[in-house]
TORSE-924174 format. One record per residue (C-alpha): residue number from 1; x, y, z. Coordinates in nm, 4 decimals. Each point is the difference from the previous one (the first is absolute). Example, Ala and Ser with C-alpha at 12.3 -4.5 7.8 and 13.67 -1.06 7.14 Angstrom:
# residues 2
1, 1.2300, -0.4500, 0.7800
2, 0.1370, 0.3440, -0.0660
END
This chain:
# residues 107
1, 18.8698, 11.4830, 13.6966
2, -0.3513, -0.1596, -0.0233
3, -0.3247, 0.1735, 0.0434
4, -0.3010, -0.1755, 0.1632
5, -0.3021, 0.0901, -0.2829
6, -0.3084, 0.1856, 0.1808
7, -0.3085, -0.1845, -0.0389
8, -0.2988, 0.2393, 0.1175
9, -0.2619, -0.0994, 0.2428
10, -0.3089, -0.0769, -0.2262
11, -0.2687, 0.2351, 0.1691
12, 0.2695, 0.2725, -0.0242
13, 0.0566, -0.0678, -0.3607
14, -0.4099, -0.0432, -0.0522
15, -0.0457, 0.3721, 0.2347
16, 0.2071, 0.1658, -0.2172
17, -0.1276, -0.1780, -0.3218
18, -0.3726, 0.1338, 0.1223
19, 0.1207, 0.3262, 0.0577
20, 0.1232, 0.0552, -0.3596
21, -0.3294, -0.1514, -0.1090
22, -0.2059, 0.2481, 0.1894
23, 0.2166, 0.2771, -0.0672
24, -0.0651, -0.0899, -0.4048
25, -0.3504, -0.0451, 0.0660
26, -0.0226, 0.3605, 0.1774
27, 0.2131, 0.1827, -0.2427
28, -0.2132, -0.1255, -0.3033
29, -0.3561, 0.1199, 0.1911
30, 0.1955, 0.3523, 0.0483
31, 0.0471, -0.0105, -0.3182
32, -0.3287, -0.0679, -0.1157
33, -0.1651, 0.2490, 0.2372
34, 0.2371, 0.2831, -0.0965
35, -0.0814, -0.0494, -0.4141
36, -0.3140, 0.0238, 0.0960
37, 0.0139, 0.2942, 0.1668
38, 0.2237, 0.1429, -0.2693
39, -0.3021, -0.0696, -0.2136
40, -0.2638, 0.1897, 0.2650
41, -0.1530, -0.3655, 0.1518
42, 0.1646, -0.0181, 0.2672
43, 0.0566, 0.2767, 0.2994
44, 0.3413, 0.1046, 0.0145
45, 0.1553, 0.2793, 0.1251
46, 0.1460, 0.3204, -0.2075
47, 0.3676, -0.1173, 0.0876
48, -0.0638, -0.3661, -0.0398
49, 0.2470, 0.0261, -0.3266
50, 0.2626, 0.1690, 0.1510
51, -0.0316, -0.2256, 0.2948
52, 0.0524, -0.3185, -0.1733
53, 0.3577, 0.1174, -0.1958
54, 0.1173, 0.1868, 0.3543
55, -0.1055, -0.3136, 0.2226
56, 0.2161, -0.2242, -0.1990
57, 0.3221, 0.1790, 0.0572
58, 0.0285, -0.0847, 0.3817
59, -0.1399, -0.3348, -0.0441
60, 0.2540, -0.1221, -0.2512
61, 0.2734, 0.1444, 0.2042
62, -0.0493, -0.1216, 0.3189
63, -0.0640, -0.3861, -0.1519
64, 0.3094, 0.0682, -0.2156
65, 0.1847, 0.0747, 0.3474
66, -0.1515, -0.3281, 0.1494
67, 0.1288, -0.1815, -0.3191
68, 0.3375, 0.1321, 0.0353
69, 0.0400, -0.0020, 0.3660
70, -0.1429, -0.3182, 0.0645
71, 0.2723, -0.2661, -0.1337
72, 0.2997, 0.2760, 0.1298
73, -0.1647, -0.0917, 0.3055
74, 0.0105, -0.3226, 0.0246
75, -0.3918, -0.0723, -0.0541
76, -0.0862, -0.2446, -0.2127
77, -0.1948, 0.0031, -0.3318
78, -0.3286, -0.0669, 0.1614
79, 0.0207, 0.3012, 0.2230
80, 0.1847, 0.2268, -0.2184
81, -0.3090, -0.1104, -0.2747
82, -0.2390, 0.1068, 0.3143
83, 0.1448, 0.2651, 0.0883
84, 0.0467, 0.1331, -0.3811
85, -0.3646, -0.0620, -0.0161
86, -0.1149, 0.1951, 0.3316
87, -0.0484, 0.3615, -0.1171
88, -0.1404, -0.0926, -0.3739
89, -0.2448, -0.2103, 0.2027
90, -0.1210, 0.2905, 0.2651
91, -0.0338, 0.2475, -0.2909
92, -0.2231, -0.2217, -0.2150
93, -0.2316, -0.0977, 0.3024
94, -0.0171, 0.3576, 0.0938
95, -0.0950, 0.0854, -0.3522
96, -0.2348, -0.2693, -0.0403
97, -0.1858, 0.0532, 0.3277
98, 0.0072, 0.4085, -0.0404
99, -0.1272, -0.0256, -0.3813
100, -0.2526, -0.2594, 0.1236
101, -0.1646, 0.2004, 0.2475
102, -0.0728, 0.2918, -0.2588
103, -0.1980, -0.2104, -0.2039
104, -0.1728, 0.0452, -0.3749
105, -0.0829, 0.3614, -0.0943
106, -0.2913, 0.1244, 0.0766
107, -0.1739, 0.1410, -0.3163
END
C-alpha cells in the first residue's frame, strides 16, 4: 500500500512560518519588558511573576493537545504545526500588547 506524499500549499506553509516568527519576536519583547520590570524600569504589575510561571501551564497543554490530536485526526503536519502553535501564539500577543500598554516606570 502506497501513500501519496502531502506537499503543502506555499502561502499555508509561509502563514504558518510568519506566525512562528511573530510569535518569537513577541515572546522575546515580553521578555525584555518583564526583566525590566523585575529590575523597577518597567511598570509591571505585583503578580506579573506569578503570572508568567501560571500562564504557561495552560498554554503548553492545550498546544501539546493540538500536537497530539492533530495527526490521530487525520490533519496533516501543516495544520497540526498551526494548530500546535495557536494558543502559544495568543498568549504571547496578549502579553506583549498588555505589557506594552503599561509602559516604562515612572520615577
Amino acid at each position: 500500500m502506497s501513500r501519496r506524499a502531502f506537499t503543502p500549499d506555499p502561502l499555508t506553509l509561509m502563514k504558518v512560518q510568519s506566525e512562528a516568527m511573530m510569535m518569537a519576536w513577541e515572546a522575546s519583547t515580553v521578555i525584555w519588558m518583564r526583566s525590566l520590570g523585575m529590575m523597577g524600569f518597567w511598570s509591571v504589575a505585583p503578580s506579573e511573576n506569578a503570572r508568567m510561571i501560571s500562564e504557561k501551564q495552560s498554554a503548553f497543554a492545550q498546544a501539546a493537545g493540538a500536537a497530539f490530536w492533530g495527526p490521530v485526526s487525520g490533519n496533516n503536519h501543516v495544520a497540526t504545526a498551526a494548530a500546535t502553535l495557536r494558543p502559544l501564539r495568543h498568549k504571547t500577543k496578549s502579553n506583549q500588547r498588555r505589557l506594552a500598554r503599561r509602559g516604562p516606570a515612572k520615577g
